[in-house]
N, C-alpha and C positions, 0 to 999 in steps of 0.2 A: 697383588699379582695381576687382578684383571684390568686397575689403573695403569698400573707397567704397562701388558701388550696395549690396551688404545693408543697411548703416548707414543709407544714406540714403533707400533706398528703404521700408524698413519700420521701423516704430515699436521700441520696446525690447521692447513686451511681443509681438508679431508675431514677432520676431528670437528671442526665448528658447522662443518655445512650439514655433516649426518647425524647429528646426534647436539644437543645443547646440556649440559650436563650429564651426559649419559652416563658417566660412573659415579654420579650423585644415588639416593635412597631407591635403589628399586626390591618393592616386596612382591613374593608370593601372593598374598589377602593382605589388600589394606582394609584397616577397620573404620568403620564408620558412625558408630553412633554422635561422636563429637561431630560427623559431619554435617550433622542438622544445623548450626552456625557457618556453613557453606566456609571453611578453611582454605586458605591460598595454596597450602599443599596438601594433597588427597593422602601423603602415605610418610612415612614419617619412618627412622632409622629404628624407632625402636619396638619397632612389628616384627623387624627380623627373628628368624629363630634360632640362627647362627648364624657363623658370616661364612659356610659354604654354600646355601642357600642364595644369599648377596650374589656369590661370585655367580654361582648356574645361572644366576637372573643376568648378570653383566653380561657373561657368555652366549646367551640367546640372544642378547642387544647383538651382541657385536656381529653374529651370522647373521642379522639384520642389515648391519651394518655394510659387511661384505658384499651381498646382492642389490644395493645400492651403486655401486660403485662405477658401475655403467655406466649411468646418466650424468657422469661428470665430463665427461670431454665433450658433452653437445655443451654443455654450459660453460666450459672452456673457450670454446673457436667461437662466442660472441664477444665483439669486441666495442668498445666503445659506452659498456655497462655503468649507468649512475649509481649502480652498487657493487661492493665487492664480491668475489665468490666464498671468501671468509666468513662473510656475515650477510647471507643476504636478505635479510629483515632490514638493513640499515641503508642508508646514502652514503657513499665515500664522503659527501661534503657536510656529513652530520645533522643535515636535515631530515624533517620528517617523512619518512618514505609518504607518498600520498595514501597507498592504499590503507593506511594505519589513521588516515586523517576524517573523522568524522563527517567537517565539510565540505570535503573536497565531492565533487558529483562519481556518482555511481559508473558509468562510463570511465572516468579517470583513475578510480580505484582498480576497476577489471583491467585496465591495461597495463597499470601499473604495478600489478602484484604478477598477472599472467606468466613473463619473461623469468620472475626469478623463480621460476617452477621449473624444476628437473619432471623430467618424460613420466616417471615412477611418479611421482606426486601429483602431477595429471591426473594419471590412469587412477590410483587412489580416488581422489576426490571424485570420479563420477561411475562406482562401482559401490551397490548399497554393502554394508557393514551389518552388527547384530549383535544388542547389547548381551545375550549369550555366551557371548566371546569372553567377558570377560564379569559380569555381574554373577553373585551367587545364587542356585536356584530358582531360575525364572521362569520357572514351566509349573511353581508351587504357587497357585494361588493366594496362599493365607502365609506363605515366609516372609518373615519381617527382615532377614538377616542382612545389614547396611556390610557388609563385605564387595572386595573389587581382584580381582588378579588385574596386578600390574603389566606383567609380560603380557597377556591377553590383549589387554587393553590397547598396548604399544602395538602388537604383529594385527592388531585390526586398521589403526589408521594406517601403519604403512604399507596396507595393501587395501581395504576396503573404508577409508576412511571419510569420502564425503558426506557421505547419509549413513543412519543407523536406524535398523528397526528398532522398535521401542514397544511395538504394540501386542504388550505381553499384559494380562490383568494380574495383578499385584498390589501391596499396599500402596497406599498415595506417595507415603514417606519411601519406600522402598525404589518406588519409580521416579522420584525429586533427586536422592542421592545419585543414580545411574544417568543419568544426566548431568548432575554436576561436575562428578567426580570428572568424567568422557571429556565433558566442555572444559575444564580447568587443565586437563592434558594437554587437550588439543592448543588452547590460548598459550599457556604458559609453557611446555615443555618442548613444543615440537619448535622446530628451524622459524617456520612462516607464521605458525599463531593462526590458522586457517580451521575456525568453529566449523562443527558437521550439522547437517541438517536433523531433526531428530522426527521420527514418521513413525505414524499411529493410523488406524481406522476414525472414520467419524461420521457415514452412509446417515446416521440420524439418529448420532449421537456420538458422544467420547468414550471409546470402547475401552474406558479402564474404570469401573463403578463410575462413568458420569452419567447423566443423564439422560433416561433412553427416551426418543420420540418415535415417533409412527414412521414405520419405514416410508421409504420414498414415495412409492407410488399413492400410499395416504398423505404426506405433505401435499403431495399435486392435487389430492381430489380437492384440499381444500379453496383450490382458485384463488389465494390469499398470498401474493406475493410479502406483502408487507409485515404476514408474520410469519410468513418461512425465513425472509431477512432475521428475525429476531432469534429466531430457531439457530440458524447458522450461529448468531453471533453467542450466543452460550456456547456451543459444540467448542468455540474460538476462544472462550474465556477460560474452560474446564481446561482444554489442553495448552494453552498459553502460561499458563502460573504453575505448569508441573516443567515447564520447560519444552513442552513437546511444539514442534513450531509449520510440521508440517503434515496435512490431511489427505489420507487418498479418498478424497471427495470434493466433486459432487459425481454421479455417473448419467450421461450423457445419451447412453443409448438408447436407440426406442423401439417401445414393447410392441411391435408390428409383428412379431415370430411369439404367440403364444404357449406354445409348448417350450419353449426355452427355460430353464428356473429362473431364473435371474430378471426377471416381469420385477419382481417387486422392486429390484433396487435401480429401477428408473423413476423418470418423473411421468410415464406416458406413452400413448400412441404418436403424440402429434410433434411435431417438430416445435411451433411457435411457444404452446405454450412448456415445452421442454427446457429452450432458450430463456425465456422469461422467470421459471422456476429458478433453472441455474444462476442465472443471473443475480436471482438473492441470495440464493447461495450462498455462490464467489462472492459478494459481495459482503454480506453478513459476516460470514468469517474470518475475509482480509481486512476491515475495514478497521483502524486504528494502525497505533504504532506501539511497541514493545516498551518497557519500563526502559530509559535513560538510554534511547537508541539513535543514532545519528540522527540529523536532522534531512536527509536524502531520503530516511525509510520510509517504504509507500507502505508496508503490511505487517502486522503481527504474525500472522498465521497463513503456510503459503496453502492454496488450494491446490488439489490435482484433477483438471479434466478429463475423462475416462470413459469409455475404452477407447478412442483414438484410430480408426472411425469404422464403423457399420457393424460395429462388432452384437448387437443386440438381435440383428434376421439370419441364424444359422440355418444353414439347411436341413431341414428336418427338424427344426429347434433341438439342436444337438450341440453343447458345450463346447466351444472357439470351435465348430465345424467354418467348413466353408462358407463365404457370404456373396454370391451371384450380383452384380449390378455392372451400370456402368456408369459413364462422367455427371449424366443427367440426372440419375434416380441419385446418386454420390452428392452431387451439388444441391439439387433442390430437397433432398429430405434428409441424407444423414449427416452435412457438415454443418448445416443452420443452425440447430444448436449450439457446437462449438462454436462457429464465429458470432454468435451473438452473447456467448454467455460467459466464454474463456479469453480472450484476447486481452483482458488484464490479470487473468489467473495468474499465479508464480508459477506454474506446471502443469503439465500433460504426461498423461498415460496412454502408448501403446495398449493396441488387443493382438490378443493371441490368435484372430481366426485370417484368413487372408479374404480379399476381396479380388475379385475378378480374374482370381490366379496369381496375385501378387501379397505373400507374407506382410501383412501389416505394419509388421514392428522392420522390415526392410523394403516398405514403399517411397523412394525416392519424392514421387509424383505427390504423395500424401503428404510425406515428411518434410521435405525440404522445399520443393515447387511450392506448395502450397500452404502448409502451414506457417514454413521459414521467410519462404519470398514474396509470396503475393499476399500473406497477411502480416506479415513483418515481424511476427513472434518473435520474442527474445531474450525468454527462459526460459528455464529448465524442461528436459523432456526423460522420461525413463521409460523402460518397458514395463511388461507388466513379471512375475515371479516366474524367471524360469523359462523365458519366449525365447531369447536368443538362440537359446539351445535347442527350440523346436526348427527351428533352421535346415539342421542337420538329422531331427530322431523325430519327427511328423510333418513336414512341409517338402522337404527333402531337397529343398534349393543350395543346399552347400553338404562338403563332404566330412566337414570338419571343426573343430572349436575356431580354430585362425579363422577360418573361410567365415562362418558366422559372426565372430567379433569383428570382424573385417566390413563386412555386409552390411548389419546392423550398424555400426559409427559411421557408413562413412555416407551410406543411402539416408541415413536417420538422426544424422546427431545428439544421439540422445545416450541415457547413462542404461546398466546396468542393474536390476533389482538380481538381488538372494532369489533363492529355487532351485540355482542350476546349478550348471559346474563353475561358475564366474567368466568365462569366456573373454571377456575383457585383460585379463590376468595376461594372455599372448600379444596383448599389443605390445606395450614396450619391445622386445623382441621384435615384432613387427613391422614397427617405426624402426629401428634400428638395423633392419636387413631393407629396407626402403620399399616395404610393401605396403605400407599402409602411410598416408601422410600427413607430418603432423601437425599441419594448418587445420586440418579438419578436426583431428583429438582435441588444439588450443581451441577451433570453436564452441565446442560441445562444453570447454571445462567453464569459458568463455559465461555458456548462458548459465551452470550450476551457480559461477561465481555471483555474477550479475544476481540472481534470485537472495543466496545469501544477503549481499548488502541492503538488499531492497528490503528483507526482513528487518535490518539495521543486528545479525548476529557479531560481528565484526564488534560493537559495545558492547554489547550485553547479549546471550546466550543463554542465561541463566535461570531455574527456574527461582522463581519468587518465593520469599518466606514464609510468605503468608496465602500460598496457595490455596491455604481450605475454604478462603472468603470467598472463592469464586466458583467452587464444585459442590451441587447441586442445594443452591439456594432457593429459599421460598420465593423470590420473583421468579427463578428459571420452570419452578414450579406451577405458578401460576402461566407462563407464557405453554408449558405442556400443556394444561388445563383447558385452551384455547383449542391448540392446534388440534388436539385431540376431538374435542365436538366436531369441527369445522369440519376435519375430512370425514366424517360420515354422511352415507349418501341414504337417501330416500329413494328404492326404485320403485316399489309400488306402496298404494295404498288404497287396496280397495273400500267402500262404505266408510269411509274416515276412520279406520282400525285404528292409526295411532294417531295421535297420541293418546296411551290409554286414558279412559273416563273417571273421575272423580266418583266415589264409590264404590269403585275396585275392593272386593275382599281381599282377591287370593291371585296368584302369578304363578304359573308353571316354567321354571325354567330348565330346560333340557337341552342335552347334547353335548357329544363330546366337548365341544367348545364351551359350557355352559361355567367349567369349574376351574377353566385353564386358561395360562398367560400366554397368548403366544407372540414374539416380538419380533419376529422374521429373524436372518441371518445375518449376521455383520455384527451381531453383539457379543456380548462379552459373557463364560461361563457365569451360569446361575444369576444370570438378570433379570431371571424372570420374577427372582426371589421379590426385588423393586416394585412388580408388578401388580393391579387389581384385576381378581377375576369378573366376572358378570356375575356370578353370584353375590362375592364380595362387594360389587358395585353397587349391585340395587338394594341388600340390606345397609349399603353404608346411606344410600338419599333417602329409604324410607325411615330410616333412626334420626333424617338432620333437619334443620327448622326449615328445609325448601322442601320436604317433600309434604305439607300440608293436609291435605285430605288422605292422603297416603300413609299415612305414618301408623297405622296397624295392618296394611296389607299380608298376609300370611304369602311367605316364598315355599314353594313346594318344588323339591330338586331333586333329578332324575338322570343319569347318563344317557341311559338310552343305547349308547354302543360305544365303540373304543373306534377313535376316529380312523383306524389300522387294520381293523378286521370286520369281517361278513356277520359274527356272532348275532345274532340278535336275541340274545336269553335275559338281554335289560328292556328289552320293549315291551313287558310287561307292566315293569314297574313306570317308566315312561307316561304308558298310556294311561294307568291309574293317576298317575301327579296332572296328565291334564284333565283327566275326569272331573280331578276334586278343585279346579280354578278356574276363575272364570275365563282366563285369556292363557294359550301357549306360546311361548317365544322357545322356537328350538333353534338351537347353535350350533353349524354346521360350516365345513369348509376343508380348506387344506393345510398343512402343517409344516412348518421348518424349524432347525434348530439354531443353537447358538453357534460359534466358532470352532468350541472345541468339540461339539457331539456331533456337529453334520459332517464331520469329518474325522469319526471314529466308526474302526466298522463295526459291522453289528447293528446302528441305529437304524432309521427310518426316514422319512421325511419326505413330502411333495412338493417343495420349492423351494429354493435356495443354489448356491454357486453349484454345479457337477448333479444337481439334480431337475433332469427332463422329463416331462410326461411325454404318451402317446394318446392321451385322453384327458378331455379338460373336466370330466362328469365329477360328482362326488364318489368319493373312494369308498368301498365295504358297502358298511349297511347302512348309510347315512341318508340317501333319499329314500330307503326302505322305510326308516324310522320317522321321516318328516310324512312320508305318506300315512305313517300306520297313527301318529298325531293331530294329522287331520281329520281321517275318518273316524274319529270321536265327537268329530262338529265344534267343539270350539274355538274360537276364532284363534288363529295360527298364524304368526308372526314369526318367519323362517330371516335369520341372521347371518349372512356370510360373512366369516372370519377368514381373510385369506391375503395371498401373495399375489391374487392374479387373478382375472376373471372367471367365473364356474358355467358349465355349460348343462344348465339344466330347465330347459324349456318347462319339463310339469310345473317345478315349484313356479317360474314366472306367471303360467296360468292359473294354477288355483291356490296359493297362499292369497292368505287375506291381508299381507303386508310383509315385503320384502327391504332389508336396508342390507345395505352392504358397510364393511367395517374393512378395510382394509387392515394389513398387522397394524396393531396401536402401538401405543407407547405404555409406559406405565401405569396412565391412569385411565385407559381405554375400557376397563369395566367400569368404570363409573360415569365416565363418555356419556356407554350406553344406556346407562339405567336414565340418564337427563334425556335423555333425546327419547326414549319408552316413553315416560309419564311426563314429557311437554315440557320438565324446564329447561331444555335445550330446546329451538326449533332448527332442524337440519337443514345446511346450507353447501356440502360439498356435492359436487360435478361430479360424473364419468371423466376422467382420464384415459380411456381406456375400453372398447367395444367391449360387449359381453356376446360371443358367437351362440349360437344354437346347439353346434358340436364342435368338435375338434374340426369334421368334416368339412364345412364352410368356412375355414380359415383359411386364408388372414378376411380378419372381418372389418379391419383399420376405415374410419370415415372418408378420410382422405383420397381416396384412389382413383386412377382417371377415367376421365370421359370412358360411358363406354364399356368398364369393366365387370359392372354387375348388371348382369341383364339379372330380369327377374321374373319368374315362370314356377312358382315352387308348388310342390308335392306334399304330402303330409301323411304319417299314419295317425289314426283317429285314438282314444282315448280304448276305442273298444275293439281295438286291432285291425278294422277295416282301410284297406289304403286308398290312399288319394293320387293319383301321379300326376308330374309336374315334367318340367324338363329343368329349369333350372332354381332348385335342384329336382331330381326325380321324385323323395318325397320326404325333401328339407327345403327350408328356404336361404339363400345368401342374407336376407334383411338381419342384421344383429339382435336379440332380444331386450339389447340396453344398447343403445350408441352413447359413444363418445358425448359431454356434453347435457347427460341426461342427469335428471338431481330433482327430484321431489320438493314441497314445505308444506308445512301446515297453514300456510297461509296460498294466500295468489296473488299474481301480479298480474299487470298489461301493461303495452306500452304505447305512446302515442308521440307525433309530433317528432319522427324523424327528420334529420335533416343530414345532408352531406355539406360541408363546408370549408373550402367549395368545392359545388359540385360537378367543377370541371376544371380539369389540372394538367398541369406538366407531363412530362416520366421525372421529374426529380424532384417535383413540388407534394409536401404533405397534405395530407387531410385532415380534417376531424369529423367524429361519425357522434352526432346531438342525438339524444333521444331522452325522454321523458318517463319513467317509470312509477308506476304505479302500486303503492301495495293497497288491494282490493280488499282483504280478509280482517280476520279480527285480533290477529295477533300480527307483533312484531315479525320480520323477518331479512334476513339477509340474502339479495340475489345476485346471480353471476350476470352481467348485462354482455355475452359474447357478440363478436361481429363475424361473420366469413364475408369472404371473398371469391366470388367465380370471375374469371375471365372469359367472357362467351366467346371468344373468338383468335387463336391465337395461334403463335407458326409452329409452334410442336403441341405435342398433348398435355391437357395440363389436368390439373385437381379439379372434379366435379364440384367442390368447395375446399376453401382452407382458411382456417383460422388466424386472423390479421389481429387482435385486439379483444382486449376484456378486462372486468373492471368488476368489485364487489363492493357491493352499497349494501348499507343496514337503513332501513326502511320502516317507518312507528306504523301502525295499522291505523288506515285511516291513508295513509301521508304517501306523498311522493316525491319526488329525487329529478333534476336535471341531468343529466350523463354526458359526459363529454370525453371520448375515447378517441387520442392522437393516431394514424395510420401514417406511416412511415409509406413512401410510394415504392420502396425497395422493395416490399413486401407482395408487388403487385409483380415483381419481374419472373421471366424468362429464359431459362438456361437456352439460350438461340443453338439453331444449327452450324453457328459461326462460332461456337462454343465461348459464348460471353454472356452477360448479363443484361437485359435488356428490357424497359417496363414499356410495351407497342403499345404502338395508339390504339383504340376501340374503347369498347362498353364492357364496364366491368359491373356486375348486379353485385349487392352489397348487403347483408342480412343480417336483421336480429333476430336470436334466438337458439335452438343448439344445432346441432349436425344432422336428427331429425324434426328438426321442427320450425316454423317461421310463425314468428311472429310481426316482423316490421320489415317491409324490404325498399328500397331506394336503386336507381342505377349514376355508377359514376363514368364521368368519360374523359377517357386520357387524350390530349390533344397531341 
């Protein structure tokens, strides 16, 4: 009967263009176990459970069918089409449509497929989707069940079908199948054969059991472009062989607004070296091409640059509040990143806050002026979950869903993400009362398409069979192992406390953090399971043939307090555990959760997405407890475990060794215990100022001419006060700058040179210098360069960051350095609102943000 009404009710060519077998097998739940052999058809007749079933499934096609039927008379009145509207997959003259043509160029494909898209199939493709729709239980962790609704599956592409979230934690096999089955629709069954993109998390790591690394802001300490590239390219391998093809990462903003939670999932304070992290990034994780993909494809894996722009300085660091600036603070600190790190990205992500009164996700000047035009972007852009709609229900610049999908496509060209009401959904309509126009919707679908090919999904979409070879393997293992030392920083060390001394009995380890995994936010439930504690850590190097003179050290372990509450009814036991060792390391900081617990109510947590301080001190009793461990006298090695800078001047002054551990990864308690007892020696930077309080923020190194006068005040240890004016009786000076990094060794450096040391505005540099390691151990250092311009037509950076470079160095031994300056890097947002590197004297410096070691001046002719 339901073959009847199709037949009868629509024409041949109405019958072929909506639907390509449409009264072929459609089931309820197709089963999938047999689908582990990846099958050409996902569902098969004899799933049915009767054939009235069949029919309901036919009958829902067909009211699919019916609200399609609109967009045939625009595809009608063009005239002169090299395809039929019968078939529009094919050529009237039975040649190969190009866009189907593997070598044919990437341009020629988008043009060529664009036209035979009805308005609805548009608006589809650049509206996220959500394999929800149609997979079984995806919100179960541990369900294995290879089940699919058909009808699901079908009403998601023909409304939300370019992109599909994916980024659900479930088994491996369970998220290979949900991918397949989606991709085998969309190729085989639908009109055009038009693959979806499939999008996952991957901040610093593959948020489905792959591999977790050190959040962001610890890849950046580590100063180590070369192995955050490698870092990227696992994230790129884990989610490339389940099918999943594109990442919302890397994040772009920068952490200048410190009470904001979201510090940790940038690369930093500073713009250069933001740019240059990202840059491996993007790079790490685009870089190859897909199993048996055209020969045009530039990427396996598209990247998304994020949040798109400024969105990192809230005011008041308050989640997407508003962000104050204008063309010049916009150009010289918050776009550099992006156009140094993204402009071969496959995608960008919108923020949700507005800048200078203008909604982000609908800034023409941001979007299109300048991303579109003057950087020539030419892929995919989305919002971020749910922005469009802030439009209308928090920005207040539109009145209505039209008004906002209206706003957003046509200021933004950009797609749609899930969160909201889909607002997109009203174009069609839209376009079809002549309000909205649809050169602008063909560009937007234009760059989605353009990104697909470039993946080379148009061949292969698929995820590989042998996915397991490439999630989390003993090299991916090993490249953790690295990254993980590397971003831990040294900020103090007084009397050479670390690394501890050979003849160590005993080790006090204490503090909330002492027993706990903590891996920041963006991962996936129960990752932490993957994790080593510091406890764990250090009895795993004192049991293994590197911890040497170590290997009967007695661990003596104590909480101390609950990183959440004031209690202090464990600092007894605490201060007994460091009575009885000869050294205390107490583990202290802030806390976030996973995906699903930071955003379940009830938890807790001090940093992460929707979570802002108004205080950056230690939370409870946690410097209570680091004080009440000192004043036992043995020496006291205080650990911050964190998302973000901690503002606690005591501990800077009188711990007898401070390191900072940004959130690690997996193996970040065992990190620590190497770098304790010397078999690591510490080689990550500040990324990032450490304020004195909340009060002196923003504490960023960068700032200009001018900005920090300094006059400061103090109260004394024994409550008498000091006053000052700026501040009254704090000081603006950060207690860690940017740039700042400890070792067990030392270096000097000698024999700078500029060459040359007199140039263009568009001629490069290079900045020589000779380094030395002085000490008696190996070590690896950050050789940085700034840049001041003494004299220039607007106000510039009292210093900035141009350049830097990490050498490992034999004790005893030294290193030639040679670090390329791009002369761009010297420029000027002018009052003529251009880009301009003037002539004068620019001083040129080695060393960090406070510190010089070597200086030079260059001069621009």
């Amino acid at each position: 009967m339901s073959g009847w009404l199709l037949n009868s009710a629509f024409p041949p060519t109405v019958r072929t263009i909506l639907g390509r077998r449409i009264y072929g097998p459609l089931s309820t739940w197709s089963h999938g176990r047999a689908a582990a052999r990846w099958p050409t058809h996902c569902c098969q007749r004899k799933y049915y459970k009767n054939c009235e079933q069949r029919r309901g499934r036919q009958l829902a096609m067909l009211r699919l069918l019916f609200a399609s039927l609109w967009a045939l008379p625009a595809l009608a009145l063009q005239d002169g089409l090299h395809f039929s509207l019968e078939s529009r997959a094919t050529n009237k003259d039975g040649s190969l449509p190009v866009y189907k043509n593997p070598k044919a160029s990437i341009e020629a494909r988008v043009a060529d497929l664009l036209p035979r898209m009805t308005v609805k199939e548009k608006v589809s493709q650049i509206i996220q989707g959500d394999i929800k729709s149609y997979i079984a239980n995806p919100f179960d962790p541990l369900d294995n069940t290879l089940q699919f609704n058909q009808t699901g599956l079908a009403e998601m592409y023909a409304q939300t079908g370019g992109s599909v979230w994916a980024g659900y934690q479930m088994p491996w096999e369970k998220l290979a199948f949900a991918v397949n089955v989606a991709q085998k629709y969309m190729i085989e069954n639908t009109t055009l054969g038009i693959p979806a993109l499939f999008q996952s998390e991957g901040l610093h790591g593959f948020t489905d059991n792959g591999t977790t690394f050190p959040s962001p802001i610890g890849l950046s300490a580590s100063f180590n472009t070369d192995l955050v590239k490698q870092v990227a390219q696992i994230i790129g391998s884990e989610a490339e062989g389940l099918g999943i093809n594109h990442i919302f990462a890397p994040v772009l903003d920068l952490s200048r607004e410190l009470r904001w939670g979201r510090v940790e999932e940038n690369f930093g304070e500073d713009p250069f070296l933001t740019g240059e992290v990202g840059n491996a990034y993007v790079t790490g994780l685009q870089s190859g091409k897909r199993r048996n993909a055209s020969s045009t494809a530039i990427a396996r894996v598209a990247a998304t640059c994020k949040h798109f722009a400024a969105f990192g300085s809230p005011q008041g660091g308050l989640n997407i509040a508003q962000v104050s600036g204008g063309e010049r603070e916009l150009r010289t600190t918050f776009l550099k990143p992006f156009n140094r790190a993204c402009l071969n990205a496959l995608s960008f992500m919108t923020a949700y806050s507005s800048y200078d009164g203008i909604p982000a996700v609908a800034n023409k000047h941001l979007l299109t002026d300048i991303l579109r035009n003057e950087w020539g972007y030419k892929y995919w852009v989305t919002c971020d979950a749910g922005s469009i709609d802030m439009l209308y229900n928090l920005h207040f610049t539109c009145d209505s869903r039209e008004c906002a999908a209206k706003t957003a496509l046509e200021n933004g060209l950009q797609g749609e993400m899930g969160g909201g009401t889909y607002t997109y959904l009203t174009l069609p309509d839209q376009v079809a009362a002549g309000k909205v126009d649809e050169k602008l919707l063909d560009q937007t679908v234009a760059a989605m398409l353009r990104t697909k090919f470039s993946l080379g999904l148009f061949e292969n979409p698929y995820p590989y069979a042998d996915y397991t070879s490439s999630l989390r393997t003993a090299a991916s293992r090993n490249v953790l192992h690295s990254i993980e030392s590397e971003a831990i920083v040294l900020l103090e060390n007084r009397k050479n406390t670390l690394p501890l001394k050979s003849g160590l009995k005993s080790i006090a380890l204490i503090g909330p953090h002492a027993n706990r995994v903590t891996l920041g936010d963006y991962v996936f439930l129960n990752a932490t399971l993957n994790g080593i504690t510091p406890v764990a850590g250090v009895n795993q190097f004192i049991s293994s043939p590197a911890a040497g003179g170590f290997s009967n050290v007695k661990v003596n372990y104590a909480e101390g307090c609950k990183l959440w509450s004031n209690d202090q009814s464990g600092f007894s036991a605490a201060v007994h555990a460091a009575q009885g060792s000869d050294v205390a390391v107490v583990m202290v900081g802030t806390w976030s959760l996973d995906q699903t617990n930071l955003w379940t109510p009830g938890t807790n947590a001090t940093t992460g997405e929707h979570v802002d301080l108004s205080d950056l001190a230690l939370v409870g009793a946690q410097l209570a407890l680091v004080k009440a461990v000192k004043a036992t006298g043995k020496p006291t090695v205080v650990v911050f475990v964190s998302g973000k800078p901690i503002a606690e001047p005591w501990i800077q002054a009188n711990a007898d060794a401070v390191i900072q551990q940004f959130y690690p990864g997996e193996l970040g308690g065992l990190a620590l215990a190497e770098v304790l007892f010397g078999a690591v020696n510490p080689s990550g930077k500040l990324p990032v100022s450490f304020p004195r309080s909340v009060g002196t923020t923003p504490v960023f190194y960068n700032y200009l001419k001018g900005s920090r006068p300094i006059d400061p005040g103090q109260v004394m240890d024994d409550g008498r006060l000091q006053f000052g004016h700026q501040y009254v009786l704090d000081s603006p000076v950060p207690l860690w700058s940017f740039g700042h990094g400890l070792s067990y060794t030392t270096f000097a450096y000698t024999d700078l040179k500029l060459s040359p040391a007199k140039i263009s505005g568009s001629q490069p540099f290079n900045v020589v210098v000779t380094v030395h390691n002085t000490g008696s151990v190996a070590g690896k250092e950050v050789v940085q360069v700034y840049a001041t311009d003494l004299v220039s037509s607007t106000v510039t950076a009292n210093q900035q960051l141009v350049g830097f470079q990490k050498v490992d160095i034999p004790a005893g031994g030294s290193t030639t350095v040679t670090i390329p300056v791009d002369s761009s890097q010297l420029a000027v947002w002018t009052l003529q609102n251009k880009w301009v590197v003037e002539p004068g004297v620019f001083s040129i410096k080695i060393g960090t943000s406070d510190q010089v070691f070597a200086q030079s001046n260059l001069t621009v002719t």
